[in-house]
C-alpha positions, 0 to 999 in steps of 0.5 A: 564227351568224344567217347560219350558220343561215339558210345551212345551213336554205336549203340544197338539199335535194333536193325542190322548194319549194312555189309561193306559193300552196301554201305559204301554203295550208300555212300556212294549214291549221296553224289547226287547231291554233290555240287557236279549238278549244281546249276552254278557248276554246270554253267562253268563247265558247259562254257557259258560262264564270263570270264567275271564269273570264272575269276569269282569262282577261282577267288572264292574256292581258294579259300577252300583250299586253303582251309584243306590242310587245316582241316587236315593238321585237326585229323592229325591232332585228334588221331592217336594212331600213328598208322594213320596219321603218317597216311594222313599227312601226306594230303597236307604236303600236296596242297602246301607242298615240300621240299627236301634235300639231294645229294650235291646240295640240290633240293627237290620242290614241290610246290603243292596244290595251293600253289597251282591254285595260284597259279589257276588265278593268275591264268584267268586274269587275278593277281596273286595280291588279290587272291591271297588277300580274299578281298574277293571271298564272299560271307556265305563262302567263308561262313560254310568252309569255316563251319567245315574247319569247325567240325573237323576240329570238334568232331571225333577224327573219325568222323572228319575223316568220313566228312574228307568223302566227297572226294569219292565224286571229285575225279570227275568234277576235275575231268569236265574241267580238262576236258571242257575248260580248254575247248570253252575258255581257251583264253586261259592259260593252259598251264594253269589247269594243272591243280585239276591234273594233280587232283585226278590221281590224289582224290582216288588215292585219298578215297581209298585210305578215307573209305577204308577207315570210314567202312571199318569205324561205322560198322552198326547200323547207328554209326553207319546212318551218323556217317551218310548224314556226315558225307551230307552235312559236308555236300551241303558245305560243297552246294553252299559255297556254290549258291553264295557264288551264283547270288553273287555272279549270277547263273547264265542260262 
């Protein structure tokens, strides 16, 4: 059925495939509707949120994050080609993390992202117990991020990868963190905003293997309108976790 799908989405439809840059110039624009703007967000990153409200957010967002390396192991799963799942693999060693041996005995450990996240909810205040029990997350975050997982899964590789897009805009999102959080919130712990640290430098490295995949595979028009509503379906995913919070916490004007 993959390949019926794939076969009938790349068939002529009569106008012209965007080039390269035009396409990833398309791509690029869907960040207006990337959650940097959504008023929930906003209010995190300008300072007017409670410290309730940022301890909601953290709980509620590690189940995304969670859900990454899952989404991840089902690119995997669905590659054939070997190139790029040795690529690939590397965005599930930085959110579970690895380790390996050294001479002598010694092991070099990483800890990965999920750990930093944890250690993002014990800076503002959670216990560990609490957050990796998702006793906190909301059904409108579950239902959203398992709606994700579902998609990678079922969908031809290609196309989840095309779906892992919104890390194009995510670089800045983390930089108003750094540079806002520590100035608004400076009862949080400094040590725990290393995950927006980390991610700075892994997102563009992950845009680039993504974007070159995605601008190589979606090379007719048909295929390249599947993969802009693609990007959109997972911004929607993105904007959703973020309206499930703010019915829930609430938005401080």
């Amino acid at each position: 059925m993959r390949a019926d799908m794939l076969k009938d989405m790349a068939a002529d439809d009569g106008r012209p495939a965007w080039g390269r840059d035009e396409f990833e110039a398309k791509l690029r624009e869907r960040g207006r509707s990337y959650h940097i703007h959504h008023p929930f967000n906003v209010m995190l990153n300008t300072g007017r949120a409670s410290p309730e409200q940022i301890r909601g957010w953290v709980a509620n967002r590690f189940y995304y994050q969670i859900a990454i390396p899952v989404k991840d192991g089902a690119v995997l799963a669905n590659c054939p080609d070997p190139a790029v799942r040795r690529g690939w693999v590397q965005r599930i060693l930085d959110h579970d993390g690895f380790e390996y041996g050294l001479p002598g005995g010694e092991k070099f450990i990483d800890a990965g992202g999920i750990e930093a996240w944890l250690r993002l909810g014990e800076a503002v205040g959670l216990t560990r117990a609490e957050i990796i029990d998702l006793r906190h997350v909301l059904p409108g975050v579950r239902f959203a991020v398992d709606a994700y997982v579902n998609f990678a899964r079922r969908a031809p590789w290609q196309e989840a990868v095309c779906s892992s897009l919104t890390e194009l805009f995510a670089p800045e999102i983390h930089k108003q963190r750094l540079a806002t959080w520590p100035e608004h919130y400076a009862w949080i712990e400094p040590q725990g905003l290393a995950y927006f640290r980390n991610r700075v430098s892994q997102a563009r490295r992950d845009v680039e293997q993504g974007l070159a995949i995605t601008l190589d595979h979606f090379h007719t028009r048909a295929l390249q309108q599947r993969a802009l509503d693609i990007l959109q379906f997972k911004l929607d995913i993105l904007w959703a976790m973020n309206d499930a919070m703010a019915l829930k916490y609430g938005v401080n004007s």
